[in-house]
C-alpha positions as CSV (number, residue, x, y, z in Angstrom):
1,X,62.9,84.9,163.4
2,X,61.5,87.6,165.1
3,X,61.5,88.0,168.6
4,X,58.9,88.4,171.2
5,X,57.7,91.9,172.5
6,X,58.0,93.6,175.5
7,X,56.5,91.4,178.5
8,X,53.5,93.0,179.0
9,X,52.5,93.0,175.3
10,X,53.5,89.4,175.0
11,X,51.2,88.2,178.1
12,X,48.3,90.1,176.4
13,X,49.5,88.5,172.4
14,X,49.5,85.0,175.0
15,X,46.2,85.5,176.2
16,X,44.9,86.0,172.8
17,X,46.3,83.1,171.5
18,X,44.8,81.2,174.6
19,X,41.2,83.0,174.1
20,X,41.2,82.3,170.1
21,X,42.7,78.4,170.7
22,X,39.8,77.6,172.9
23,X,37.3,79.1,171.1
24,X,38.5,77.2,168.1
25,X,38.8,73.8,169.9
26,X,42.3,74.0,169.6
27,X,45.0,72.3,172.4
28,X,48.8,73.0,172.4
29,X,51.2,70.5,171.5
30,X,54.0,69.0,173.4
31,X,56.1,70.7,171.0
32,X,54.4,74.2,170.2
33,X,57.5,77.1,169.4
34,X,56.2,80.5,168.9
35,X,56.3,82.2,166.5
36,X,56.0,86.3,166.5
37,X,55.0,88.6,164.1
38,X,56.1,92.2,163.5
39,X,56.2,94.7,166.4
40,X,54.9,91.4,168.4
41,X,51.4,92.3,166.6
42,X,50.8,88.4,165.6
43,X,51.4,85.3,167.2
44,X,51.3,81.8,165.7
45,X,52.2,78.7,166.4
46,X,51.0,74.7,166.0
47,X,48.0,73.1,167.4
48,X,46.2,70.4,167.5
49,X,42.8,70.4,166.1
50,X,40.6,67.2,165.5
51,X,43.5,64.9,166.3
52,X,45.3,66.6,163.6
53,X,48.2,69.5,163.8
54,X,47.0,72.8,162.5
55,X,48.6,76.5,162.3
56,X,46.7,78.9,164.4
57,X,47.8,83.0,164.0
58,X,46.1,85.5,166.1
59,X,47.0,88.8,165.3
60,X,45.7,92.8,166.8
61,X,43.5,94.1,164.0
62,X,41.0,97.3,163.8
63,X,38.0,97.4,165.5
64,X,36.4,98.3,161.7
65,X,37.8,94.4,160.3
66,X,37.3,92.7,163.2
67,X,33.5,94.7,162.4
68,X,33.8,93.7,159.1
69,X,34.4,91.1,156.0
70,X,37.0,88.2,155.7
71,X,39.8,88.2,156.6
72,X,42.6,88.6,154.1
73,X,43.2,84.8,154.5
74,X,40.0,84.0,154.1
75,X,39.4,85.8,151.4
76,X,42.7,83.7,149.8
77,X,41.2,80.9,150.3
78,X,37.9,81.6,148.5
79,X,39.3,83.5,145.7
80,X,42.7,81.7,144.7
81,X,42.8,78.4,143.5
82,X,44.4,76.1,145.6
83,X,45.6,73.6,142.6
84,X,48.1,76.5,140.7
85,X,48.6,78.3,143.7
86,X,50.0,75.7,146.7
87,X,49.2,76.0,150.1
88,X,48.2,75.5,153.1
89,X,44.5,74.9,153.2
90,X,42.5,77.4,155.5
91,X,39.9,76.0,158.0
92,X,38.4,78.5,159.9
93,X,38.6,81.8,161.7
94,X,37.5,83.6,165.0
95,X,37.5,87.6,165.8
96,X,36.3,89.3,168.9
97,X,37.1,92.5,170.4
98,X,38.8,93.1,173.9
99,X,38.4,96.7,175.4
100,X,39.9,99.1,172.3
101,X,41.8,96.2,170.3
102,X,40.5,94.0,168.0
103,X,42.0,90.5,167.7
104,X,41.9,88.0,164.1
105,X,42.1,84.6,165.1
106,X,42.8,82.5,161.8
107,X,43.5,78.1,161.7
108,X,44.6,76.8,158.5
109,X,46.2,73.3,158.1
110,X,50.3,73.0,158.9
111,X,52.5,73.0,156.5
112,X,53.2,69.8,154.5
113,X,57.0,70.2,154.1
114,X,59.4,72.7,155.4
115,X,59.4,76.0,155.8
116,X,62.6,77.2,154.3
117,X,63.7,79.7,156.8
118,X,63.7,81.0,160.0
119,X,63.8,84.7,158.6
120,X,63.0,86.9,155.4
121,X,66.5,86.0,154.5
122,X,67.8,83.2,152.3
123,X,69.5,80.1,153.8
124,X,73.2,79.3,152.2
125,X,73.4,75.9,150.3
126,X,69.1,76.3,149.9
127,X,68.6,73.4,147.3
128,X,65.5,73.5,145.1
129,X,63.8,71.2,142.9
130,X,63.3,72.4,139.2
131,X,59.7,71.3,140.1
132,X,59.5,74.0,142.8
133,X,60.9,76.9,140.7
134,X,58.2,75.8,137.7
135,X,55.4,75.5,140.4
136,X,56.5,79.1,141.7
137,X,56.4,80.9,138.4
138,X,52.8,79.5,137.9
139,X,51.4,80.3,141.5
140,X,52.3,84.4,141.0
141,X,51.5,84.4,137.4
142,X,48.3,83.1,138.9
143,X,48.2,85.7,141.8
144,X,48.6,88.5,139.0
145,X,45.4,87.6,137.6
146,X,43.8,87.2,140.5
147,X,40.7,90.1,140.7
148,X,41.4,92.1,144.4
149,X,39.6,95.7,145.1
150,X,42.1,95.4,148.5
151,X,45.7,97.5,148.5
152,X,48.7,95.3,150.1
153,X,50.3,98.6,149.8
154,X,49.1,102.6,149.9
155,X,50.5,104.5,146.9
156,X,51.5,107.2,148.8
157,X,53.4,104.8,151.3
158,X,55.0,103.7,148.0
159,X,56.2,106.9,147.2
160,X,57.2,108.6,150.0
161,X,59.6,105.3,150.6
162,X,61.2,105.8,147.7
163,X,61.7,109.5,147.9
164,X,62.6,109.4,151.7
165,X,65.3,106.0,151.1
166,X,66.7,106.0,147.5
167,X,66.2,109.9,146.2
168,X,64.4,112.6,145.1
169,X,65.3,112.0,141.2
170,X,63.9,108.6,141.7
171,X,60.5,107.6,139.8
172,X,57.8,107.3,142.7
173,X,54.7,106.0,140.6
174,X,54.4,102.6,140.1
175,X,54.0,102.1,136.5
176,X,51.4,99.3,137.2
177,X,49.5,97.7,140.2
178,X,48.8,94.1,140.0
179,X,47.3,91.5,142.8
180,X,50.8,90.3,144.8
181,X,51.1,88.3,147.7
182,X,53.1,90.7,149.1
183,X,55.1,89.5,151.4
184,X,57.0,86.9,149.3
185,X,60.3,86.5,151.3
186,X,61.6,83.3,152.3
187,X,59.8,82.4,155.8
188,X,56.9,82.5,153.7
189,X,57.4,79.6,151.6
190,X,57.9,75.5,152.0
191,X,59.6,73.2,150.2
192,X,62.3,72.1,149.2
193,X,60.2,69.3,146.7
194,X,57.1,71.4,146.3
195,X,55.9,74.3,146.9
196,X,54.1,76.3,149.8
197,X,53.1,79.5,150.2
198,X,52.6,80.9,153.3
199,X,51.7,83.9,155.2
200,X,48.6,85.8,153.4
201,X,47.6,88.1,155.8
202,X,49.1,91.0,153.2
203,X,48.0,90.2,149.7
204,X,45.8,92.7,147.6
205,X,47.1,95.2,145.1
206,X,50.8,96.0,144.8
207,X,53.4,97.4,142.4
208,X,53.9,94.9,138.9
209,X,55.8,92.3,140.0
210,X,56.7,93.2,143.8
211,X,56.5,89.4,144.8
212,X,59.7,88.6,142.4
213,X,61.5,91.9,143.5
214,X,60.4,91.2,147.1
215,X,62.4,87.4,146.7
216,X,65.6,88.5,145.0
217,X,66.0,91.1,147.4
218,X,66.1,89.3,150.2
219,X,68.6,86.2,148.4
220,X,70.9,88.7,148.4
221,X,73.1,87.2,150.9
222,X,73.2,84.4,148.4
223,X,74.6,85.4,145.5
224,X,74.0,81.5,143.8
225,X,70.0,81.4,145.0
226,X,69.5,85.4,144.0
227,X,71.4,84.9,140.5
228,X,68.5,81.8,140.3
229,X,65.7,84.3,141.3
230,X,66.9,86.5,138.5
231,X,67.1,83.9,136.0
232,X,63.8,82.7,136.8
233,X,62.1,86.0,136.2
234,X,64.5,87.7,134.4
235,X,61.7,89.8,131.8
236,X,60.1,90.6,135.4
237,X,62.5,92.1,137.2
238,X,64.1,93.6,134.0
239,X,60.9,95.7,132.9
240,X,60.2,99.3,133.4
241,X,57.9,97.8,136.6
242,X,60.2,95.3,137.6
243,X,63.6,97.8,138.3
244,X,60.4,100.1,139.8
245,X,59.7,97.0,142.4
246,X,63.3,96.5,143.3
247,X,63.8,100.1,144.4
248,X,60.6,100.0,146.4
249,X,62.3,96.9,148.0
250,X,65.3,98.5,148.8
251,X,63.6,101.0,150.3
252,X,61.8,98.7,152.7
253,X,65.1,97.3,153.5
254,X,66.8,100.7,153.8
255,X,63.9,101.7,155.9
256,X,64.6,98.2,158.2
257,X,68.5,98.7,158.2
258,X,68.0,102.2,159.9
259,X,65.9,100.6,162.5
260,X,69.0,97.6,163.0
261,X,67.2,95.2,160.9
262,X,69.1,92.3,158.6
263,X,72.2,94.8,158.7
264,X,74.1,92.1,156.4
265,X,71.9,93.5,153.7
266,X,73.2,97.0,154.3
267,X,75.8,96.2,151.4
268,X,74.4,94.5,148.8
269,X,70.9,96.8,148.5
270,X,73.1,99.6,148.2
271,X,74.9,98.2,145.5
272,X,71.6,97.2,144.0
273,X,70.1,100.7,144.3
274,X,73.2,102.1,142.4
275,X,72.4,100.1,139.6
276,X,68.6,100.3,139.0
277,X,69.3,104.7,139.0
């Protein structure tokens, strides 16, 4: 779980989140928990909304999207059917603009089940139905096919992560590009009977097969739940794209580590890098 920001950036991300809640009819409830985003750039938590408990995320965004379309979650939830691709459904939104920020207010239902952790990493003992793993394999086949003009990621961020964190001699062009959510770890999803996904504030174009590359990576602390990630998309993650994904993941993570983030990774993505070069 990520923490909260430094306390004058956290009144403002507050204030935000109290501007956006009201304009959406929105109250707090008795039990509302925070819940932060990178940098302390988002700021979500539950609500209550027509005598029912919603989700409402306000994040900073440009000036030019506040300006402009949908958001990336609307969009999601105009493009992406909601029947192969679980989750929560999303209601409405609400942008404005404060001084030089831009703010991106959006309220989607709450999650049905669980989420199925408090951070990107994998719980130990995480128990999942055979149900959910099936239901998972169809939602990002679904994604892939998914038509999306947007990039989750800039090919040039792409490359100069891997050359800067695993090595010159590494490949740096993706082999393909394919819609991904894009930010597939395990905070993102519910369960542990069916699936949710979460979190689509990222999705567009990616490298092939980033979301499967994006999971196992961060299992890693669990080598019994990232053995089943591998199983379950073993052809992925085992293609020319696939090995391409992992080492852009481990770059990420490499990139995170430096900065003191999920240090117990530190280990086991470094024996991963070794073996994908």
């Amino acid at each position: 779980m990520l923490t909260p920001p430094d306390q004058p950036e956290a009144d403002r991300m507050r204030d935000a989140f109290d501007t956006a809640a009201k304009a959406l009819d929105c109250q707090l409830t008795p039990t509302t928990q925070e819940t932060w985003g990178w940098n302390g750039r988002a700021l979500a938590a539950p609500v209550s909304h027509k005598d029912r408990t919603c989700w409402l995320r306000v994040a900073v965004a440009p000036l030019d999207a506040v300006r402009g379309g949908p958001s990336r979650r609307e969009a999601a939830a105009s493009t992406i059917p909601y029947d192969t691709v679980p989750r929560p459904a999303f209601l409405t939104s609400h942008r404005w603009e404060a001084g030089r920020r831009g703010y991106q207010a959006d309220l989607e239902e709450h999650v049905h089940g669980h989420v199925l952790s408090r951070t990107a990493l994998a719980p130990h003992g995480l128990a999942l139905s055979e149900g959910w793993w099936s239901q998972l394999g169809t939602a990002l086949h679904t994604i892939t096919q998914t038509d999306n003009e947007v990039f989750a990621l800039r090919p040039e961020r792409v490359n100069w992560m891997i050359h800067q964190y695993i090595g010159a001699d590494a490949p740096t062009d993706a082999p393909w590009w394919d819609t991904a959510h894009a930010d597939l770890h395990w905070t993102n999803l519910g369960g542990p009977g069916s699936l949710e996904i979460l979190g689509w504030d990222r999705w567009g174009m990616a490298p092939e097969y980033l979301d499967a590359a994006t999971l196992y990576v961060s299992s890693l602390t669990d080598p019994d739940l990232a053995d089943r990630v591998r199983t379950e998309f073993r052809a992925e993650l085992a293609s020319q794209s696939g090995r391409f994904a992992l080492l852009y993941v481990c770059a990420e993570h490499l990139h995170g580590l430096e900065r003191g983030n999920h240090s117990v990774l530190w280990n086991p993505v470094n024996r991963l890098v070794r073996s994908l070069l």
